[in-house]
C-alpha positions in Angstrom: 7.1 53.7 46.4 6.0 53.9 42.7 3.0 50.8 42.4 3.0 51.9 38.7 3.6 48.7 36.8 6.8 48.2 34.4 6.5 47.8 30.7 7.9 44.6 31.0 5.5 43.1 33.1 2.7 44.8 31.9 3.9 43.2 28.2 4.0 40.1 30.1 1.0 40.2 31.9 -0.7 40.3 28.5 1.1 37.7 27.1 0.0 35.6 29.7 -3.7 36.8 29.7 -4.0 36.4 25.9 -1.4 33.2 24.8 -4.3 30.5 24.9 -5.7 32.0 21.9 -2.6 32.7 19.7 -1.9 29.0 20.7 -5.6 28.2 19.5 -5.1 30.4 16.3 -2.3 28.5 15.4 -3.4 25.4 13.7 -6.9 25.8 13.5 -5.8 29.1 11.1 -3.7 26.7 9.0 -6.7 24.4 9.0 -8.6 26.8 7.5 -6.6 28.8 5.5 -5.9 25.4 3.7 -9.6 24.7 2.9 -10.3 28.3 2.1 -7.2 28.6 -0.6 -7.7 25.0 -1.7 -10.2 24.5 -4.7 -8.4 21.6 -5.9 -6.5 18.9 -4.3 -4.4 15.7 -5.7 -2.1 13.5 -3.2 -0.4 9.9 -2.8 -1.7 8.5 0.1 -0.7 5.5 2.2 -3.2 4.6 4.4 -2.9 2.2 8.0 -5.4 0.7 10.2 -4.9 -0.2 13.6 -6.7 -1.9 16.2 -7.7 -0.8 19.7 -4.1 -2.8 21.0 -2.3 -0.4 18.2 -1.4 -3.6 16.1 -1.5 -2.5 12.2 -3.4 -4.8 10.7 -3.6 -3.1 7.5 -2.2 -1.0 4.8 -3.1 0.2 1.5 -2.0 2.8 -1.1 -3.4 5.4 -4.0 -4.2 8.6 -4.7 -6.6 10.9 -3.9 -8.4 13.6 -5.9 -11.0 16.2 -4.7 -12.5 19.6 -6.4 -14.5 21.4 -3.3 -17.2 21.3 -3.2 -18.5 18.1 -3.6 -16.5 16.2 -5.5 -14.1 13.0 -4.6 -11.9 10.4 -6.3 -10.3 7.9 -3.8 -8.5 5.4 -6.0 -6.4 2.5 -3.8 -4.1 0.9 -6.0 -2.4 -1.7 -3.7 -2.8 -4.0 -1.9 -6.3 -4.7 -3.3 -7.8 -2.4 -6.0 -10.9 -0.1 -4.9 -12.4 3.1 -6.3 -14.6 5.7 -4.3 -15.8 8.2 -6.4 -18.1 10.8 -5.4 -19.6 14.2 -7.3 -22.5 16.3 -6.0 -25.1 14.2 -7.1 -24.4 10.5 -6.4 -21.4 8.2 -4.4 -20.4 5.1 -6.6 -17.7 2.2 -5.3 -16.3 -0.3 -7.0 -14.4 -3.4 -5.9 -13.3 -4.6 -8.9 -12.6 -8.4 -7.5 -15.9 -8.6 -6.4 -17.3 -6.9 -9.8 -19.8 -4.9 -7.5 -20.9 -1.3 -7.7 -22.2 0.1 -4.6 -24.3 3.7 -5.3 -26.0 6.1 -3.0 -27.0 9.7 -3.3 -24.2 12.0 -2.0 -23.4 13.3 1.2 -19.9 14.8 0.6 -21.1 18.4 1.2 -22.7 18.1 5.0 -21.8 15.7 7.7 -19.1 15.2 9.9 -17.1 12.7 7.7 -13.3 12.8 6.8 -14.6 13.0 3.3 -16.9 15.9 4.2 -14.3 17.6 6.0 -12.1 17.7 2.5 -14.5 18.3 0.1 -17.6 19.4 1.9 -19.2 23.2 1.5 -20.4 23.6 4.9 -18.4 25.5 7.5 -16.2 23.0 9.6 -17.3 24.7 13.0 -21.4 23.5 12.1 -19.9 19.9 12.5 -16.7 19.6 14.7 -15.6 21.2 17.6 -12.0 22.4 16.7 -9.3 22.8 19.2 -5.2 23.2 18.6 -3.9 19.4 19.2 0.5 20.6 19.9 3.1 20.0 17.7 4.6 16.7 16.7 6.8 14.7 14.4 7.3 18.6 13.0 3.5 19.1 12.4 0.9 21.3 13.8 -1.9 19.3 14.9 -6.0 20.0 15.1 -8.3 17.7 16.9 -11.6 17.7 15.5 -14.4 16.4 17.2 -17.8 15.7 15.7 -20.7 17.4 17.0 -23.4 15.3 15.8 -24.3 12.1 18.7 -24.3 9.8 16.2 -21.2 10.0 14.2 -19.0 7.0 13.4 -15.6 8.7 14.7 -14.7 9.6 18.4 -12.4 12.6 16.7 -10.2 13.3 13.8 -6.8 14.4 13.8 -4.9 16.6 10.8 -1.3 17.0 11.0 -0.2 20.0 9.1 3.0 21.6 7.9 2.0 25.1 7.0 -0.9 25.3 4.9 0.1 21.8 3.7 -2.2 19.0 4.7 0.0 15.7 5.6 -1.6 13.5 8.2 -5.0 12.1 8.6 -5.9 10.6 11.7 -9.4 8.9 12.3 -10.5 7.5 15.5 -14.0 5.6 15.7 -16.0 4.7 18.1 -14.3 1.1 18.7 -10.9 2.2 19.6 -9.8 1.5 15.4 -7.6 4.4 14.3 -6.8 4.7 10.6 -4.3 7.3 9.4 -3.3 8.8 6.1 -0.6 9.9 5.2 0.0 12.2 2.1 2.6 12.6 -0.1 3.3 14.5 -3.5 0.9 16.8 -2.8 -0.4 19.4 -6.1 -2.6 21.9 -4.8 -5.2 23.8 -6.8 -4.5 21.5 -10.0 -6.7 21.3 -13.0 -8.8 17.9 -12.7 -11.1 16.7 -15.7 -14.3 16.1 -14.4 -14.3 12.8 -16.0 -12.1 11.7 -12.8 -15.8 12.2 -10.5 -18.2 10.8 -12.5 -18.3 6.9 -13.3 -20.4 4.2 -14.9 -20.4 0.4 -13.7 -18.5 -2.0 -16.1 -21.0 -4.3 -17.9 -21.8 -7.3 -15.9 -20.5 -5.4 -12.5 -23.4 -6.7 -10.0 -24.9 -2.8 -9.0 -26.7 -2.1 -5.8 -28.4 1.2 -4.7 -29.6 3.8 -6.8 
């Protein structure tokens, strides 16, 4: 008898041995290839929050800006005006109906924060563990779990349709998930840096540095 194995099932046999990591190259790649070819990014967003029962309990649109690395413009529009606005020095938000400015020293370029993951420097694999999440509602999904004990989020999930970032999915540690969902996306666009630098209205109340 000839116990020399067949073309088909050695091709087979490999398949087998090696599809776990075409499947895990599959949306961790487009992860990254989106970060690596992405030096500018400008979406609509719509934003939802949902509680632990998966009751939306809010909603909120805008549009977000970022130049990588470092540098962030999160401007909600509706229902309630807010502005986040972050460059690589300092983090400034404003509620405008409160007339408060709110200003730290900024952390955009390290940590394991959805805002860190978009406009950060630092490798995503220092902070998350990355693993391929399936395929729904037509998008490639990655799961990406934060590293540090601390962090605020249980995981994050990013729903993407090629190299095109569409869903946001943040999960914290008290069961709250709040999603994002972009729309009208420009990659690579040329943003004035007036849009990540800001200075407190006069009389705005302003705490931090």
């Amino acid at each position: 008898m000839n116990k020399t194995p067949s073309l088909s099932r050695l091709a087979l046999g490999t398949l087998l041995i090696f599809s776990p990591l075409l499947a895990l190259a599959g949306s961790v790649e487009q992860l990254q290839a989106f970060l690596n070819e992405t030096q500018s990014f400008q979406a609509q967003f719509r934003q939802t929050i949902s509680n632990r029962q998966g009751v939306q309990a809010q909603e909120s649109w805008g549009v977000l800006s970022v130049v990588r690395p470092g540098k962030l413009r999160w401007e909600v529009s509706k229902p309630y005006p807010q502005l986040v606005v972050g460059n690589n020095e300092k983090v400034w938000v404003y509620d405008p109906e409160l007339a408060q400015v709110t200003i730290r020293q900024n952390d955009l370029n390290s940590g394991d924060s959805p805002a860190a993951l978009l406009a950060g420097r630092t490798a995503l694999e220092k902070n998350f563990t990355l693993r391929e999440d399936g395929e729904s509602d037509g998008l490639n999904w990655v799961e990406a779990v934060p590293k540090a004990s601390d962090s605020n989020f249980e995981k994050i999930r990013i729903g993407l349709a090629g190299k095109e970032l569409r869903v946001m999915a943040l999960h914290d540690n008290f069961g709250q998930v709040t999603r994002i969902y972009f729309s009208k996306h420009e990659r690579n666009p040329k943003l004035p840096a007036s849009l990540f630098t800001f200075t407190p209205p006069p009389g705005a109340d302003v705490i931090g540095e």
